[in-house]
C-alpha positions as CSV (number, residue, x, y, z in Angstrom):
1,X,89.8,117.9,47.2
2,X,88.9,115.6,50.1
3,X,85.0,114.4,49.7
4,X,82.0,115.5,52.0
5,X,80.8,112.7,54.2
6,X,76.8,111.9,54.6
7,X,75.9,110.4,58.2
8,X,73.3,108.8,58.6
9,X,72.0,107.9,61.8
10,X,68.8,105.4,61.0
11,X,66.5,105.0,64.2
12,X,63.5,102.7,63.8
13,X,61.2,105.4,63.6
14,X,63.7,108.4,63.2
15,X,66.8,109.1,60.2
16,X,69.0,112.3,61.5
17,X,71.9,113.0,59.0
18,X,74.6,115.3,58.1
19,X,77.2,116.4,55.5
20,X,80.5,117.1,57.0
21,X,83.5,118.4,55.2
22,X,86.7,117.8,56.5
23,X,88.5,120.0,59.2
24,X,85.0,121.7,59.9
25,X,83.5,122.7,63.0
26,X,80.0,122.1,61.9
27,X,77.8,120.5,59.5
28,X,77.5,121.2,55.8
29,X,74.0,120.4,56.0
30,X,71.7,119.0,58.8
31,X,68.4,117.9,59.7
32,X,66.1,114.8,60.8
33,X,62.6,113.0,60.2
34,X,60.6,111.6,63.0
35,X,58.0,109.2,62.9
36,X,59.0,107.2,59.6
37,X,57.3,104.4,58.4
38,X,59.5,103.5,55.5
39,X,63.1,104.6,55.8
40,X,63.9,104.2,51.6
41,X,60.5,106.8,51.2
42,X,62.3,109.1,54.4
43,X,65.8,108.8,52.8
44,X,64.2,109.8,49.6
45,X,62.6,112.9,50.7
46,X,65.7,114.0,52.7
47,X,67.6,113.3,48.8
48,X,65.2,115.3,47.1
49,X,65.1,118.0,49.4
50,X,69.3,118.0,49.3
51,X,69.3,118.0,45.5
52,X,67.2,121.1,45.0
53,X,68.3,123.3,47.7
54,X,72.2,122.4,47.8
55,X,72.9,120.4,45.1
56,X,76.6,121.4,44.5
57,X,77.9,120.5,48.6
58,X,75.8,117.4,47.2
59,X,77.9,116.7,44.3
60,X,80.9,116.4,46.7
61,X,79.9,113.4,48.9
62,X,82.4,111.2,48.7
63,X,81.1,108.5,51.0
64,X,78.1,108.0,53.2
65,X,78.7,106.6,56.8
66,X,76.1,104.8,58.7
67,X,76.0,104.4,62.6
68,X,75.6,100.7,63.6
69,X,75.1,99.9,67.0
70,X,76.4,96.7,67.5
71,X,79.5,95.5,65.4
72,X,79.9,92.2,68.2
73,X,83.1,90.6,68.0
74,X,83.6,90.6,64.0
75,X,83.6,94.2,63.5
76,X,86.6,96.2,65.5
77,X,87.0,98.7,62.5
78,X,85.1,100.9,60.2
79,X,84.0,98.6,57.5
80,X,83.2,99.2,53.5
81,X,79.6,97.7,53.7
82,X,78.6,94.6,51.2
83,X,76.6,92.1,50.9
84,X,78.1,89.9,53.5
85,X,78.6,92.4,56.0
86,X,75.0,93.2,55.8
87,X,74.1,89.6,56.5
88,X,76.7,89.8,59.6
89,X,75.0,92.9,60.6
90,X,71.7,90.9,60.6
91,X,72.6,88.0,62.7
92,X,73.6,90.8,65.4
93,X,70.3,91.8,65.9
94,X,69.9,89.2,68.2
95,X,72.4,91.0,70.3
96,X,70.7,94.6,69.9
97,X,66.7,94.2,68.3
98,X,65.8,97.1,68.8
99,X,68.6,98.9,66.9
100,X,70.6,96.7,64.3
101,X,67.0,95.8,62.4
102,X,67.0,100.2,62.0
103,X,70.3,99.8,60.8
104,X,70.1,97.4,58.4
105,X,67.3,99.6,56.6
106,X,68.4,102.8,56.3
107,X,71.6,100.9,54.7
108,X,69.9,99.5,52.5
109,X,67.7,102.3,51.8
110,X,70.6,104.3,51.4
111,X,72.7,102.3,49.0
112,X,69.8,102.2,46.7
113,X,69.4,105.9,46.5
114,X,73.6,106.5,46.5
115,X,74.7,103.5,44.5
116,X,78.0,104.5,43.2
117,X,79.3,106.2,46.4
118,X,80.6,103.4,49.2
119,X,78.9,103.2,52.0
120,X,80.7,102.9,55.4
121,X,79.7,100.9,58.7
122,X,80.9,102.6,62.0
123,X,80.0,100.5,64.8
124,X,79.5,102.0,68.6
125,X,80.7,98.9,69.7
126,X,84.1,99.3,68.1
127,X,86.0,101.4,70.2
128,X,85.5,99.4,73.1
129,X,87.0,95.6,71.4
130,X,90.3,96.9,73.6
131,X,88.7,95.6,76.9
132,X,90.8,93.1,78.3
133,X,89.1,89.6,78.6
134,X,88.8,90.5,82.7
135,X,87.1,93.4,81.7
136,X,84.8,92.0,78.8
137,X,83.9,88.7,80.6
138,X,81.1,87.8,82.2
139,X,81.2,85.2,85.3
140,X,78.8,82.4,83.8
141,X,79.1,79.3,82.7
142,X,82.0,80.1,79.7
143,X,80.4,77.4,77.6
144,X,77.0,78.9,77.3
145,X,78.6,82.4,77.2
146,X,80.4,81.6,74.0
147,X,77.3,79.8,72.3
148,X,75.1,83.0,72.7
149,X,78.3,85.7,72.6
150,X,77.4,87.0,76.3
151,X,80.2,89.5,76.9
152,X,80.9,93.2,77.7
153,X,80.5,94.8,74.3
154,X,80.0,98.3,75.3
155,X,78.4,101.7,73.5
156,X,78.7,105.0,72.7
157,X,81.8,104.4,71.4
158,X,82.3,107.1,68.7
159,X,81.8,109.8,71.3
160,X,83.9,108.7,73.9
161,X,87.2,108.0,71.2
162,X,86.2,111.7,70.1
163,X,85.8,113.0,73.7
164,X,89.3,111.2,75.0
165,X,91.3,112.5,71.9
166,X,89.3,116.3,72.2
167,X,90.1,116.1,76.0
168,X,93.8,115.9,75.4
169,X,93.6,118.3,72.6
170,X,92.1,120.8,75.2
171,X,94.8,119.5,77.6
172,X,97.5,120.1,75.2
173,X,98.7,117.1,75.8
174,X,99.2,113.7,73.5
175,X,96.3,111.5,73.9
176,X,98.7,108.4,74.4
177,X,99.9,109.9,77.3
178,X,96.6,110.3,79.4
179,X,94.0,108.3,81.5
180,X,90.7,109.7,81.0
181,X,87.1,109.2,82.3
182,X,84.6,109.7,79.8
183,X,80.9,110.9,81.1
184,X,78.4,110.6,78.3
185,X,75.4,111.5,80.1
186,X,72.5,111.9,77.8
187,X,69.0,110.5,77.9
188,X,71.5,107.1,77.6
189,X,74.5,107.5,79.5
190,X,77.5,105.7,79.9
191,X,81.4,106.0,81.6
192,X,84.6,104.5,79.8
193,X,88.0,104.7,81.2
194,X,90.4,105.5,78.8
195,X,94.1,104.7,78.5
196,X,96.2,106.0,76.5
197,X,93.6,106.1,73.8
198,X,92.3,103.5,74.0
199,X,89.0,101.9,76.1
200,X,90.2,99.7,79.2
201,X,86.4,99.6,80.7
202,X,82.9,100.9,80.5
203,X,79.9,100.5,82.1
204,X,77.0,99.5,79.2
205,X,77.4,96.1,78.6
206,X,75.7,93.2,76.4
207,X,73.6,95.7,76.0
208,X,72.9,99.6,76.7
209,X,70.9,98.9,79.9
210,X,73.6,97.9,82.4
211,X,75.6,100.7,84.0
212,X,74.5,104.1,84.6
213,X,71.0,105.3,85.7
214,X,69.5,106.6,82.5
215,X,66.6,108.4,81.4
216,X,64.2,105.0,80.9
217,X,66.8,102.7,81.7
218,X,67.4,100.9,85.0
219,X,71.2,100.2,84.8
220,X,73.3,98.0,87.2
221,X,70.6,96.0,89.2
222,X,70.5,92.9,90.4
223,X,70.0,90.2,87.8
224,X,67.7,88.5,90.5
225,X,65.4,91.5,90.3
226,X,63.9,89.6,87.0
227,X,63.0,86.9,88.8
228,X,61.2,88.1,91.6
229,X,59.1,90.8,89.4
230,X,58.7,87.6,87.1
231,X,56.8,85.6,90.4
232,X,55.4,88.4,91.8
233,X,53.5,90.1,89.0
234,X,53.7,87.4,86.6
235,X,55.3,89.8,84.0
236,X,56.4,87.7,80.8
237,X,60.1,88.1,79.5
238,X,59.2,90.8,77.0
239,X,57.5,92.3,80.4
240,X,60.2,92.8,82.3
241,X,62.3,93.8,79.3
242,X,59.7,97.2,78.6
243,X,59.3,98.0,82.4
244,X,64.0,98.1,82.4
245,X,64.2,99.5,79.5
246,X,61.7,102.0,78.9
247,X,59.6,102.2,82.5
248,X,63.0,102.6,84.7
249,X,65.8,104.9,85.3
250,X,64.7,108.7,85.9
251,X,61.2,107.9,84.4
252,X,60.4,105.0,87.2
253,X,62.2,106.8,90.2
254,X,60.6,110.3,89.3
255,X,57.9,110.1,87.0
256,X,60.0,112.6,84.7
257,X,62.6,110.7,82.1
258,X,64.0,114.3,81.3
259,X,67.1,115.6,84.0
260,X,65.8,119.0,83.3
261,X,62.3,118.1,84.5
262,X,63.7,116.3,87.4
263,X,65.9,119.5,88.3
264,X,62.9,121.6,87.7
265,X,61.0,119.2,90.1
266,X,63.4,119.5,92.3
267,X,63.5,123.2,92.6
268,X,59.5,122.9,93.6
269,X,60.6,120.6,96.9
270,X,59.6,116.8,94.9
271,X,61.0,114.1,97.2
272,X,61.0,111.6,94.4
273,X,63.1,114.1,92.0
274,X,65.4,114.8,94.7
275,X,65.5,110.6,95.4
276,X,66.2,110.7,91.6
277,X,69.0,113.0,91.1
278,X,71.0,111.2,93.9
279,X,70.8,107.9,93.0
280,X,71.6,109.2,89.3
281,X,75.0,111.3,90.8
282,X,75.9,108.5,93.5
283,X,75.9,105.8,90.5
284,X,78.3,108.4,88.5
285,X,80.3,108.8,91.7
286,X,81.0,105.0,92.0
287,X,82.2,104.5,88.9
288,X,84.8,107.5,88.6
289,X,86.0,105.2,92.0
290,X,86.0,102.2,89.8
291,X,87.4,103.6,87.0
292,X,90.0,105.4,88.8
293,X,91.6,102.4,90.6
294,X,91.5,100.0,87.3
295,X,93.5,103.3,85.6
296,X,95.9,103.6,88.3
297,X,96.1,107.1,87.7
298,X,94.0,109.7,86.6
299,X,94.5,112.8,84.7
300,X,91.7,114.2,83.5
301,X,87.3,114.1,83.7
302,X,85.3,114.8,80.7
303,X,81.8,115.2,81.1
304,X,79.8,114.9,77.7
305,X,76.3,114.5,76.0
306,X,73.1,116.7,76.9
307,X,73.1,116.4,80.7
308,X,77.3,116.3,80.9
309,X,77.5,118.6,78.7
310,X,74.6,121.4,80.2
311,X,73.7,120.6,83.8
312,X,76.3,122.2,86.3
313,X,74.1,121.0,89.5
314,X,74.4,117.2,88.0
315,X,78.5,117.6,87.3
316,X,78.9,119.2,90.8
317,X,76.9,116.3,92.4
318,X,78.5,113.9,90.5
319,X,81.9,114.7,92.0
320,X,80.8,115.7,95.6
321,X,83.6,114.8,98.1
322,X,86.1,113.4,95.6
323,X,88.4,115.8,96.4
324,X,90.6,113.2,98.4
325,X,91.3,111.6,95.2
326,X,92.5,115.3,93.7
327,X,89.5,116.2,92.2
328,X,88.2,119.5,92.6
329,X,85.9,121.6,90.6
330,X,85.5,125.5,90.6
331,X,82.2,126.8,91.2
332,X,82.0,129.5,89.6
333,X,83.4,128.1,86.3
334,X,81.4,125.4,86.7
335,X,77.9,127.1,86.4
336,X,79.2,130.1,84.0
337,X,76.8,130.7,81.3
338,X,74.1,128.9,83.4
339,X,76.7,126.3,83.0
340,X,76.3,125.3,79.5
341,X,79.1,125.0,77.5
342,X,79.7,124.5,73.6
343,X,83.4,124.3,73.1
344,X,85.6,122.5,75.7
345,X,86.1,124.1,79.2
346,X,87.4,122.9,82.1
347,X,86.2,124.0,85.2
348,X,88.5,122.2,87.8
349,X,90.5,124.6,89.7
350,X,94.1,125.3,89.1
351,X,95.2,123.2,91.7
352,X,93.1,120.4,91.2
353,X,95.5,117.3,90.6
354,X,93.0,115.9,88.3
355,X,91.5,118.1,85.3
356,X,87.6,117.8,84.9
357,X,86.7,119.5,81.6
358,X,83.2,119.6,79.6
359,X,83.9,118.5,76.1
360,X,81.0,118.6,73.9
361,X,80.8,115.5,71.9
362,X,80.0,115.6,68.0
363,X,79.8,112.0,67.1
364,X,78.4,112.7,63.3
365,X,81.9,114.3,63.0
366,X,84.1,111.0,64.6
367,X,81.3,108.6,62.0
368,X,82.8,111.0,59.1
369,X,86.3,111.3,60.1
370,X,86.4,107.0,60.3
371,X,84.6,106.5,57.0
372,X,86.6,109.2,55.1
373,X,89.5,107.7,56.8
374,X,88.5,103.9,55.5
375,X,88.1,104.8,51.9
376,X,91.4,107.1,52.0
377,X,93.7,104.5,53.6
378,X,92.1,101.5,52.0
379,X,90.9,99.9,55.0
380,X,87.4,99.8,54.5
């Protein structure tokens, strides 16, 4: 029989997990803990809670995989976590502190309370380590680049290899054959042209703040932006990191870092909502152009994630006068259900050249399917 997997998704003040068995559409078991000090105290509770209430689905967890946000160059593959890969791990926090240092805890937190089951890194970064070096380089000084490791690493990874392969699923069609865009709008958002399977581009970058406008998050600006706000407030480094990062996006252009807040704001006649939700849709709108012409050709949309996967008004918006380039949505399947959707749809119309579906994304399910696919085929 073919173990249960444990995910574990370690924040630094958050652990969500699940237990997935193969071939199912949900989880075993499910839940979260917000606000943790202590993530070995956290993964404790969650254990002891497990073992009296459903101890036998316990008893079949074959391996426990762990989301790691940034795998950097070294790590292209789900990996069987040791000692050394740990210490890898830890030198890429430099690369991603607010999310690697999380990481590294609730591994090690979890190996202590699961020590004879292995424990599987799945890196966000991975799927995106088929970039071409056009596509992952930066255009600075090469030397300095390579000392410091400043390239295009990208994120979101497991959703958009689960998206591109459900999207030709849905499509009937081989993933190998197909050139997707990936949407993954959620409170972090990001676009990936896909190629035959596999990741040719995508908008996050050294790090998740470049790209797409997000719910704190500035994306693309212009890196001179720093400067100026550094000389004309006399904001410090760590300053002017907050205020991108968690001041920005929806939050700075709105007040609200929440689309639905913004959409309700909207409704009530706010001129900064409705400021928001365009420059939020025109940025989508610009890369699908992008995206499109690096592809070649285009098959199919997939819109993804909370927003992509629940907001009709921001998927309509996002594709507004694209129909010159064969894309064309149907209203009406668009906002069905109040336009939320929870199995794939598509909601192009039958004539549309280019298919836009809404695929929603499960990536617990793609961090179980890797790791139980490591340990079966040897690899990790």
């Amino acid at each position: 029989m073919t173990p249960h997997a444990l995910v574990l998704n370690c924040g630094s003040s958050s652990i969500k997990y699940q237990v997935i068995a193969p071939d199912t559409e949900k989880p075993v078991m499910a839940g979260q803990r917000e606000r943790i000090r202590d993530h070995r105290h956290a993964l404790q509770e969650i254990f002891t809670e497990l073992e009296a209430h459903h101890s036998s689905q316990l008893s079949q967890i074959g391996v426990v995989g762990h989301r790691v946000v940034q795998g950097g160059s070294e790590f292209t593959a789900p990996t069987l976590i040791t000692k050394e890969v740990v210490r890898q791990i830890t030198l890429l926090s430099t690369l991603a502190p607010l999310h690697n240092p999380a990481n590294i805890a609730g591994i090690e937190a979890a190996q202590e309370i699961f020590p004879q089951i292995p424990h599987v890194a799945v890196f966000d970064t991975a799927f995106h380590h088929t970039l071409s070096r056009a596509a992952s380089t930066y255009a600075i000084d090469q030397r300095v680049a390579e000392e410091h490791e400043v390239r295009r690493y990208g994120f979101h990874g497991t959703s958009h290899a689960f998206v591109s392969r459900a999207t030709a699923t849905a499509m009937n069609r081989e993933v190998h054959e197909l050139s997707t865009i990936v949407l993954h709008l959620g409170n972090g958002a990001s676009a990936c042209a896909v190629q035959g399977g596999r990741s040719i581009d995508t908008s996050m970058g050294l790090t998740p703040l470049e790209g797409l406008v997000m719910g704190t998050r500035s994306g693309d600006i212009d890196p001179a932006i720093v400067f100026h706000l550094h000389r004309a407030t006399g904001m410090d480094v760590s300053e002017i990191d907050s205020f991108l990062n968690s001041r920005s996006g929806l939050l700075g252009l709105s007040g609200y870092s929440d689309m639905r807040d913004v959409l309700d704001a909207r409704m009530r006649g706010d001129d900064n909502a409705d400021l928001a939700f365009d420059v939020y849709t025109r940025r989508i709108r610009g890369y699908i152009g992008t995206y499109y012409a690096h592809l070649g050709r285009l098959d199919a949309i997939a819109f993804t994630a909370g927003i992509g996967e629940n907001s009709p008004e921001v998927r309509a918006a996002s594709l507004a006068g694209l129909e010159v380039f064969g894309i064309m949505i149907n209203a009406s399947l668009n906002e069905a259900g109040d336009g939320r959707f929870t199995v794939p749809t598509r909601i192009s119309t039958e004539d549309s050249p280019v298919e836009v579906w809404v695929i929603p994304t499960h990536e617990e399910r793609e961090i179980a399917s890797q790791a139980l696919a490591a340990i079966a085929h040897g690899t990790a």
